[in-house]
N, C-alpha and C positions, 0 to 999 in steps of 0.2 A: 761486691760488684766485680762483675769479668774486667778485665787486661783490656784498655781499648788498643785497637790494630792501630799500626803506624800511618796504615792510608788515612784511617780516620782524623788521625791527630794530621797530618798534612793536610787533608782538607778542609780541616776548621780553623788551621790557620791561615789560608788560605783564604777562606771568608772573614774572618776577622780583620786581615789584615784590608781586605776589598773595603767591608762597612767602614775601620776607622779612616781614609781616605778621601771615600764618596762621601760620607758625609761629613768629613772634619773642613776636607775641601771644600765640598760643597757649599757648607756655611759660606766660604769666602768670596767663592762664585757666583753663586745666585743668591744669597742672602745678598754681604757683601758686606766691606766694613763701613760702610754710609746705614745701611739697613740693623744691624745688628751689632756692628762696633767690633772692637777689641774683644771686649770681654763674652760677646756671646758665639765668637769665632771660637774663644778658646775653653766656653762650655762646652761646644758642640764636640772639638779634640776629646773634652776628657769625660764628659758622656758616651762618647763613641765607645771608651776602653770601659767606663763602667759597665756598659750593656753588654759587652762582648765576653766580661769579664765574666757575668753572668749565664753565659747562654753557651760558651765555648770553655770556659775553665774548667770542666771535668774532664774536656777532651783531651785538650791539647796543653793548658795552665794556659791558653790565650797572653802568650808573647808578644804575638803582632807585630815584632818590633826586633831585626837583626839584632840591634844593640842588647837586647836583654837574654834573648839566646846564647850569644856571645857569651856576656858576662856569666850565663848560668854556667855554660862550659868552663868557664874559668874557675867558678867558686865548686866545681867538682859536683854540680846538679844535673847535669845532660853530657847527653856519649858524642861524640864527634858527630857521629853518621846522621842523629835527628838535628845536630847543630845545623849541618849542613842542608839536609832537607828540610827545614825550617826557613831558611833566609833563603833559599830559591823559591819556594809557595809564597811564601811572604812578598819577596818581589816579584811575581806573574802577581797575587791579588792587589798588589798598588797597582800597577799598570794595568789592569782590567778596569779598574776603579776610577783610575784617573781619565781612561779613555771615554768609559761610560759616561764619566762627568763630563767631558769636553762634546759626545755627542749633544746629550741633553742642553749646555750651552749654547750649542749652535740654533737652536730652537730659538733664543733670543734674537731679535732684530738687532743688526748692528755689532752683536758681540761676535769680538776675532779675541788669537793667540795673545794680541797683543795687548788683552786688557785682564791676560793672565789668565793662572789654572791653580792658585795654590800653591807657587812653587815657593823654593826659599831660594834666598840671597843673599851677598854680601854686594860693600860699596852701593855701588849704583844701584843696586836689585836689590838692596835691603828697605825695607819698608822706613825706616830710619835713616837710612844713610848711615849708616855704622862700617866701620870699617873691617877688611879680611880677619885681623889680628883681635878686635873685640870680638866677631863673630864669633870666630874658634873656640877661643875665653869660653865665653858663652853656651855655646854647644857642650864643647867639656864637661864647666859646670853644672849645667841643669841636668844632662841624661846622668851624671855622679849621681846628682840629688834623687832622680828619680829613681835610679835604679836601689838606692838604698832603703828609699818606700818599700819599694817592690820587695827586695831582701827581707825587711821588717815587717813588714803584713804579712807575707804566706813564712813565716818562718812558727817551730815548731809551738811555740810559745805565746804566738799572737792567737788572740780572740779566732774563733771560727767563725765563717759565714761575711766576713768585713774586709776584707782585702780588695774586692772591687771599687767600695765605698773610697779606702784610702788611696790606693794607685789613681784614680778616676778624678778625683779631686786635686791630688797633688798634679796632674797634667794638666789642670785647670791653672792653678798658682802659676806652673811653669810658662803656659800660654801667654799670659799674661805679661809677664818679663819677657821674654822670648819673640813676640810676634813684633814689635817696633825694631829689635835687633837684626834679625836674620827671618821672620815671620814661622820662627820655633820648629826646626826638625826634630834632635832627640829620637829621631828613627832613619835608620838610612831608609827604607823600603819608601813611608812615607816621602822621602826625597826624592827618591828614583822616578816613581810614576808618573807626579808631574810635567818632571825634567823631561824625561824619554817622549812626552807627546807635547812638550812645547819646544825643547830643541835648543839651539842660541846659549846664550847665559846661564839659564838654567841649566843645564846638560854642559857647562864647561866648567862649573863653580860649584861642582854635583860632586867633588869630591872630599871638601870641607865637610859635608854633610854627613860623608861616612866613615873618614878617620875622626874624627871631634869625638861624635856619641859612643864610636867605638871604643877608644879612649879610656872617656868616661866612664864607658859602663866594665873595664878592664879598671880602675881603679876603684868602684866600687864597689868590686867581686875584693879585690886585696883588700881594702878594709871593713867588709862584712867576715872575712874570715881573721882577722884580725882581734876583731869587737869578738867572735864568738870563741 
């Protein structure tokens, strides 16, 4: 198979990053945790990445997620320049995504800003009440976890054809833990879009969301090259 073009790999993460969004969001907004809960907010997340994982992973390995670009750069898998052009497409497609979602919102009677867009929080704005210093914790923790998924599925050695199944599912787990805490970033892009068209809180407490995963997905680039 030919060398796919850089534009290409930029513009599918670029949708990727739109779809897990609109509809991981989405779940939250128009479903809603009354209508589908916890748990089916955070199939929607990791369905979101199973399909994309599908339908975009030959193009781009469907990142969708600053945090895991990052970490590839780190573990010596991607050049600076698509690092870089990755987590700016990444964030225009959450903020297209999230906007989309907020028009189609508006279509509901009654629904404003203030009854949310998907965004994440701490203290006040955490779905829990959880505090700054757990949130953190927490973020760290799980994009760690996830990105070691990530690491361990497409690595040389793992089964072919299943890495969507597993990345897809373990954001599933993660969702789960994660949405009562801080309502589960583990992606700064995902963070951004909300924030940026709801404004307030979200957009001031929007930087936990991207040193945490960052972090994270920086310490488990060091112990995937460690392991290996």
């Amino acid at each position: 198979m030919s060398e796919v073009s850089d534009v290409k790999k930029y513009v599918a993460e670029l949708i990727g990053t739109f779809v897990l969004v609109f509809m991981g969001c989405g779940s939250a907004v128009i479903a809603g945790k009354n209508d589908v809960g916890y748990v089916g907010i955070a199939l929607a997340f990791g369905f979101s990445v199973l399909a994309m994982a599908y339908a975009i992973g030959e193009v781009s390995g469907c990142h969708i997620n600053p945090a895991v670009s990052i970490s590839m750069l780190a573990a010596g898998k991607m050049k600076l320049k698509d690092t870089v052009m990755y987590v700016i497409v990444q964030c225009l497609g959450a903020v297209i995504g999230a906007s989309l979602l907020y028009g189609i919102a508006l279509g509901k009677p009654g629904y404003s800003l203030a009854d949310g867009l998907g965004q994440n929080g701490y203290d006040s704005a955490s779905p829990g009440g959880f505090s700054m210093v757990s949130g953190f914790v927490a973020e760290v923790v799980l994009t760690f976890i996830f990105l070691l998924v990530i690491f361990g599925s497409t690595s040389e050695r793992a089964p072919k054809g299943f890495a969507g199944i597993s990345i897809g599912l373990s954001l599933v787990l993660i969702h789960i833990v994660g949405i009562p805490i801080t309502g589960t970033s583990v992606n700064p892009a995902r963070s951004l879009g909300p924030a940026v068209v709801v404004g307030g809180t979200a957009l001031s407490q929007l930087w936990l969301f991207w040193a945490a995963p960052i972090i994270g997905g920086l310490l488990a680039a060091l112990v995937w090259r460690l392991l290996k």
